[in-house]
Biotite code that builds the C-alpha atoms (Angstrom):
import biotite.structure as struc

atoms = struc.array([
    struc.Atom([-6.639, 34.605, 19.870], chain_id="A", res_id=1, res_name="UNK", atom_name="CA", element="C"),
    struc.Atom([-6.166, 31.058, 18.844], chain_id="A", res_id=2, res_name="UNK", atom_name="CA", element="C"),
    struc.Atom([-3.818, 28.531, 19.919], chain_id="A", res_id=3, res_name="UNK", atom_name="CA", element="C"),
    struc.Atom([-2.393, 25.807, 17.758], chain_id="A", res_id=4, res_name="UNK", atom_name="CA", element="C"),
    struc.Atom([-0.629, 23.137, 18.947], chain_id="A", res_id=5, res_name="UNK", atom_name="CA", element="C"),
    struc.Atom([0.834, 19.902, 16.466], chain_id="A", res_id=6, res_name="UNK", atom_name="CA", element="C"),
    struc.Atom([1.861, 16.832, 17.518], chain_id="A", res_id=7, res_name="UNK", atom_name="CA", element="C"),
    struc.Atom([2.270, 13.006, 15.578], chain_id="A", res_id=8, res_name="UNK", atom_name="CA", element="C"),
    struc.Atom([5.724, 13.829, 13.519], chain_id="A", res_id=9, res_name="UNK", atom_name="CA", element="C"),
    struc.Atom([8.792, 11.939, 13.686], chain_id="A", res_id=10, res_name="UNK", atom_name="CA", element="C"),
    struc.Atom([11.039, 9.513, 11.742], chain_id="A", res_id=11, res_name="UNK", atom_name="CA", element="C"),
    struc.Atom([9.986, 7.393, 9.039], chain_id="A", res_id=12, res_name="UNK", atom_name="CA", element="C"),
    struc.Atom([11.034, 5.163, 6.306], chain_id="A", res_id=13, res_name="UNK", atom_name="CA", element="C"),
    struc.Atom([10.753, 6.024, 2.751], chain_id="A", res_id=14, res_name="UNK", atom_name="CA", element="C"),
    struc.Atom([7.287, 4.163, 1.402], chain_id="A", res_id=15, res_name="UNK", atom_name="CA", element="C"),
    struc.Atom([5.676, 5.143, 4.851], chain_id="A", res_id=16, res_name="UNK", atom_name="CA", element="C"),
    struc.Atom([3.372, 7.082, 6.499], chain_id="A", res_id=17, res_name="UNK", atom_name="CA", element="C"),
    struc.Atom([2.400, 9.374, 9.346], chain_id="A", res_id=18, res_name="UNK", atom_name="CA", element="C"),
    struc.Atom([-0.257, 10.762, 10.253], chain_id="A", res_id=19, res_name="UNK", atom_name="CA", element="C"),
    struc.Atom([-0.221, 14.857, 11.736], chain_id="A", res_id=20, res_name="UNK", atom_name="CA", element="C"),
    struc.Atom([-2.585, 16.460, 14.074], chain_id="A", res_id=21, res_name="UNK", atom_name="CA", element="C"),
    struc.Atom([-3.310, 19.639, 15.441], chain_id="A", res_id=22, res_name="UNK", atom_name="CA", element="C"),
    struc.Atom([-5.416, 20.905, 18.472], chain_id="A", res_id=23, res_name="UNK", atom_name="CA", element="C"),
    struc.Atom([-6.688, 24.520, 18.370], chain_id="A", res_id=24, res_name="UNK", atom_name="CA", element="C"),
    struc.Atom([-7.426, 26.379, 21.792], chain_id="A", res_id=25, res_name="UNK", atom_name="CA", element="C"),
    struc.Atom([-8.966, 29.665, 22.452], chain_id="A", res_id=26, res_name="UNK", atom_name="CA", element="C"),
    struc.Atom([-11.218, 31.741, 19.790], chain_id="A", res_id=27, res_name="UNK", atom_name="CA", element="C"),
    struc.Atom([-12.208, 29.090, 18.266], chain_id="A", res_id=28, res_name="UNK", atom_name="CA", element="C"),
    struc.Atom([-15.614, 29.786, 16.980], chain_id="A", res_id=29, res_name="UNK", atom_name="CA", element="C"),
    struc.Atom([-13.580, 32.712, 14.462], chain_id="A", res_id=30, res_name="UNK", atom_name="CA", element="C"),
    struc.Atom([-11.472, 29.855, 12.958], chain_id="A", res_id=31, res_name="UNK", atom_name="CA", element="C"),
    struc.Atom([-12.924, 29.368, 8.885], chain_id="A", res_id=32, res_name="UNK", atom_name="CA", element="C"),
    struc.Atom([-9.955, 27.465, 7.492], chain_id="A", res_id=33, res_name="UNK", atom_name="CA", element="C"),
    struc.Atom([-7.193, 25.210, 8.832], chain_id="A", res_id=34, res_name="UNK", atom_name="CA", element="C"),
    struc.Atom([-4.325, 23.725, 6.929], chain_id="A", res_id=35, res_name="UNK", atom_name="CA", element="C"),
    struc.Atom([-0.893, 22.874, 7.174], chain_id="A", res_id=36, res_name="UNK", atom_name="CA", element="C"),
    struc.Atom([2.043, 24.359, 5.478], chain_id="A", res_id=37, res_name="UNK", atom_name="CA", element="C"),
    struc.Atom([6.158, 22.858, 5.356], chain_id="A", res_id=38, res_name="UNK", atom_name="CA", element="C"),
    struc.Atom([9.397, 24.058, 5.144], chain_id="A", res_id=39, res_name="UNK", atom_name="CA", element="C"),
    struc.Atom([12.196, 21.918, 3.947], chain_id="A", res_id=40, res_name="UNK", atom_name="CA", element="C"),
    struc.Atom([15.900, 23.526, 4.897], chain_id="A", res_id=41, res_name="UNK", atom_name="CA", element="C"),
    struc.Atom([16.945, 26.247, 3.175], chain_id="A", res_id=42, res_name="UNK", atom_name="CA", element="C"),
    struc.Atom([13.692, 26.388, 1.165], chain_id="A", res_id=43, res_name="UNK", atom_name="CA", element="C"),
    struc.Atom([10.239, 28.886, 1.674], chain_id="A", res_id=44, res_name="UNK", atom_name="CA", element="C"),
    struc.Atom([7.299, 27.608, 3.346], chain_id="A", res_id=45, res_name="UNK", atom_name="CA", element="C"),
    struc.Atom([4.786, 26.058, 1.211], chain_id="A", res_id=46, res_name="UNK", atom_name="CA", element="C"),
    struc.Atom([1.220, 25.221, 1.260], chain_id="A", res_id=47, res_name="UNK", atom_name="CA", element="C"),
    struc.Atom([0.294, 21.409, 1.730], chain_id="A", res_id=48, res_name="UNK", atom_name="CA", element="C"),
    struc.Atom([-3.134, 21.319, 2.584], chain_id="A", res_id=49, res_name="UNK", atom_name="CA", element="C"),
    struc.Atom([-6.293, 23.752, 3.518], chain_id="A", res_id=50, res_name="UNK", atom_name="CA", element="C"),
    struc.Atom([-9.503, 22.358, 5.102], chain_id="A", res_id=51, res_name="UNK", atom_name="CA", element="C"),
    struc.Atom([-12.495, 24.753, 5.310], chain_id="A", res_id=52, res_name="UNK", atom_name="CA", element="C"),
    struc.Atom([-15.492, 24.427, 8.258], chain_id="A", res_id=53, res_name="UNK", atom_name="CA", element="C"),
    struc.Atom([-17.390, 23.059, 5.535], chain_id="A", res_id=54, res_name="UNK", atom_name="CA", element="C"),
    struc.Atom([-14.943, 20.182, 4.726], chain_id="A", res_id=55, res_name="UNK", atom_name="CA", element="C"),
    struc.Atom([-13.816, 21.904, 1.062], chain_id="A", res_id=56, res_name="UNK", atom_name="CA", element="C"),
    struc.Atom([-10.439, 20.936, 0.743], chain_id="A", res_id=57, res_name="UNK", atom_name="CA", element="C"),
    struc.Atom([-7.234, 22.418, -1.370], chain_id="A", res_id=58, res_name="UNK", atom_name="CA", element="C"),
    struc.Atom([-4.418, 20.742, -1.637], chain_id="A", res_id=59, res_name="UNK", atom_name="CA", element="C"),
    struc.Atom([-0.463, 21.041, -2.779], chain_id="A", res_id=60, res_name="UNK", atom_name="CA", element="C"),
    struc.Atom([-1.177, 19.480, -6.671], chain_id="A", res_id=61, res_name="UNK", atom_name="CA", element="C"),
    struc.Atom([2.259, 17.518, -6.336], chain_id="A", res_id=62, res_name="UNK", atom_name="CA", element="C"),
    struc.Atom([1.186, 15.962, -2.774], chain_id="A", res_id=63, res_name="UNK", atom_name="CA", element="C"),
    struc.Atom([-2.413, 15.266, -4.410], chain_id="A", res_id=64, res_name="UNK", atom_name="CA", element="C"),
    struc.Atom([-3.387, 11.639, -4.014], chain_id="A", res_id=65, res_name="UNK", atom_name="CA", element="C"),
    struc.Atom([-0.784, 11.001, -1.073], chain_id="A", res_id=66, res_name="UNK", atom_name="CA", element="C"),
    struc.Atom([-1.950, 13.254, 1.802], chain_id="A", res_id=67, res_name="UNK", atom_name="CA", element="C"),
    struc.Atom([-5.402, 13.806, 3.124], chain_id="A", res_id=68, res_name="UNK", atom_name="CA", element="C"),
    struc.Atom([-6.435, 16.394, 5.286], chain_id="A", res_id=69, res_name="UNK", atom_name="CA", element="C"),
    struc.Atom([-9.370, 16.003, 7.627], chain_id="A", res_id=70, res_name="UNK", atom_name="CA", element="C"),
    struc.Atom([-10.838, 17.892, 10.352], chain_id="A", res_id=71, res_name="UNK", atom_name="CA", element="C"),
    struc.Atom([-12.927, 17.078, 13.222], chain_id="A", res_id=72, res_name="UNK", atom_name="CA", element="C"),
    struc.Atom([-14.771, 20.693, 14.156], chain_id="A", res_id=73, res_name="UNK", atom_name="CA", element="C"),
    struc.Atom([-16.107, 19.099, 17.532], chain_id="A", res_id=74, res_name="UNK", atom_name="CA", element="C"),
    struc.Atom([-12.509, 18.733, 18.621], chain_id="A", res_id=75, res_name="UNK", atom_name="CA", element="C"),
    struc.Atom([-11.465, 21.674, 16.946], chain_id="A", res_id=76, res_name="UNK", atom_name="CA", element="C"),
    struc.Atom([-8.639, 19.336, 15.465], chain_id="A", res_id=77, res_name="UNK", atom_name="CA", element="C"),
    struc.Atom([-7.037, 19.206, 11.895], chain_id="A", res_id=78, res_name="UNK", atom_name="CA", element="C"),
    struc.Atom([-5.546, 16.118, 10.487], chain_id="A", res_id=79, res_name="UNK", atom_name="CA", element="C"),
    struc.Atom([-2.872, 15.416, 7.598], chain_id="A", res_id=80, res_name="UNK", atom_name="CA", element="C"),
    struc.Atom([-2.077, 11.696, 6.747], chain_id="A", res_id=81, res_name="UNK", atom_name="CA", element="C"),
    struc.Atom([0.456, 11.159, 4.963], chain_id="A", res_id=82, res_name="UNK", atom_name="CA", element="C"),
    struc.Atom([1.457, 8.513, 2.925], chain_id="A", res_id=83, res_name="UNK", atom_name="CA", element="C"),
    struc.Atom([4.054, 6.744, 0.523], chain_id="A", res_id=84, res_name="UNK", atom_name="CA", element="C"),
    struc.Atom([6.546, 8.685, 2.369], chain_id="A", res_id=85, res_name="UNK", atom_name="CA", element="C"),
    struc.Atom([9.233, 10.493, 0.219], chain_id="A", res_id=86, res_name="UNK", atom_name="CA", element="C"),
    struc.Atom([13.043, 11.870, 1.677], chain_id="A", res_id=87, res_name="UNK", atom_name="CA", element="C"),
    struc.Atom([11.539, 14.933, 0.139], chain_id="A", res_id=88, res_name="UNK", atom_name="CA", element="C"),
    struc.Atom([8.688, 15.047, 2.216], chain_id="A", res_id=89, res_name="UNK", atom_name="CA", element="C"),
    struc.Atom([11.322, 15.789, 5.130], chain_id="A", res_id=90, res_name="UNK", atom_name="CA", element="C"),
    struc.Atom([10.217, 19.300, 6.412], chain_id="A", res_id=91, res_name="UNK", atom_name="CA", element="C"),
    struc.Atom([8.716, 20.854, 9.734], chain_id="A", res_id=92, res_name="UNK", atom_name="CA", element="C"),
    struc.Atom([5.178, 20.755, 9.284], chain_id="A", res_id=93, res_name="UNK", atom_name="CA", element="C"),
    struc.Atom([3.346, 23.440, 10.495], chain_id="A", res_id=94, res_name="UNK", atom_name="CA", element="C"),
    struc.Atom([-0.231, 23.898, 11.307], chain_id="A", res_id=95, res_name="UNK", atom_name="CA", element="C"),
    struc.Atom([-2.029, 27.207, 10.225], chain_id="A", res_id=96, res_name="UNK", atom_name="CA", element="C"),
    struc.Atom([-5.740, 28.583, 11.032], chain_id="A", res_id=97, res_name="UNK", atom_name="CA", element="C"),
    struc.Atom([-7.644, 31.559, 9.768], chain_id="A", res_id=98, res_name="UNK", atom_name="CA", element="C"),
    struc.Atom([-9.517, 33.775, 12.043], chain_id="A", res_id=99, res_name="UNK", atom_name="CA", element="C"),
    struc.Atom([-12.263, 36.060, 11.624], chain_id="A", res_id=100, res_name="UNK", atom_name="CA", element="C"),
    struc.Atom([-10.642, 39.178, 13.197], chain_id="A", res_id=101, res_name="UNK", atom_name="CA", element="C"),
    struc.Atom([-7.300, 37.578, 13.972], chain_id="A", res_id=102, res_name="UNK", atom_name="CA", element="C"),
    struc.Atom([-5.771, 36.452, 10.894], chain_id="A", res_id=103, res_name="UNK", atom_name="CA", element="C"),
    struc.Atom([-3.618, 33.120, 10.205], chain_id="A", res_id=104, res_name="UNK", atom_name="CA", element="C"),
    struc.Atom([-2.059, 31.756, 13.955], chain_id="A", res_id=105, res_name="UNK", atom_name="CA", element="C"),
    struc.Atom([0.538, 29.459, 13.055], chain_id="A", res_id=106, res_name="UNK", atom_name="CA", element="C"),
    struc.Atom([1.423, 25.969, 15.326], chain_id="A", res_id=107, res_name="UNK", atom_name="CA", element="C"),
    struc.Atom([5.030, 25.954, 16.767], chain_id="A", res_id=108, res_name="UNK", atom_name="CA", element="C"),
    struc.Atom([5.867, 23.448, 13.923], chain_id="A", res_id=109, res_name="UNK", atom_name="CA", element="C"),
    struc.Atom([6.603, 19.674, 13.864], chain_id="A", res_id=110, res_name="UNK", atom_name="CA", element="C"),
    struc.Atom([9.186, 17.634, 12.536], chain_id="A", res_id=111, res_name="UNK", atom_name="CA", element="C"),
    struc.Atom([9.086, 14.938, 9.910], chain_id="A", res_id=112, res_name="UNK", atom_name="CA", element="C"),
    struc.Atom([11.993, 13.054, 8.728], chain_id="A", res_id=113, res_name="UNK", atom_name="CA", element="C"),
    struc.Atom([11.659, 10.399, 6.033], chain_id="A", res_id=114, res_name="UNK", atom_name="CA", element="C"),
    struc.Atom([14.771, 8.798, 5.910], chain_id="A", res_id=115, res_name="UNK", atom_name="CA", element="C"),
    struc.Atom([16.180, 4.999, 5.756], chain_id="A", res_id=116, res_name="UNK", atom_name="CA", element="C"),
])
């Protein structure tokens, strides 16, 4: 199994920027793709970002050209900056990885709050 665990969210003014990360423990040779995924309240969870092993990269086409996802395979560690902050950006974030054998293991989910 794998283990996901976020961390870097928080409050923010409009215009700003954060920047997300997420640690993955246990089976984590089996892990092909990492991303990171949001739900705003009362709304469906939606993709922001994939990363694959490789570094090929998918992103959200309205969050195109303000968050970057990056991952660092020696650390087993996926990144999402995020910047030029928008109140609609406000969501908990969640961190998602694909397993060989396992299937998608999902973070416990972090909040970020843009907000003046």
């Amino acid at each position: 199994q794998v283990q996901l665990a976020e961390s870097g969210g928080g409050l923010v003014q409009p215009g700003g920027s954060l920047r997300l990360s997420c640690a993955a423990s246990g089976n984590v040779f089996s892990i092909y793709t990492m991303g990171w995924h949001r739900q705003a309240p009362g709304k469906q969870r939606e993709l922001v970002a994939t990363i694959t092993r490789g570094g090929s990269t998918n992103y959200a086409d309205s969050l195109k050209g303000r968050f970057t996802i990056s991952r660092d395979n020696a650390k087993n560690t996926v990144y999402l900056q995020m910047n030029s902050l928008k109140p609609e950006d406000t969501a908990v974030y969640f961190c998602n990885a694909d397993s060989h054998g396992t299937g998608r293991s999902w973070g416990q989910g972090t909040q970020v709050t843009v907000s003046s």
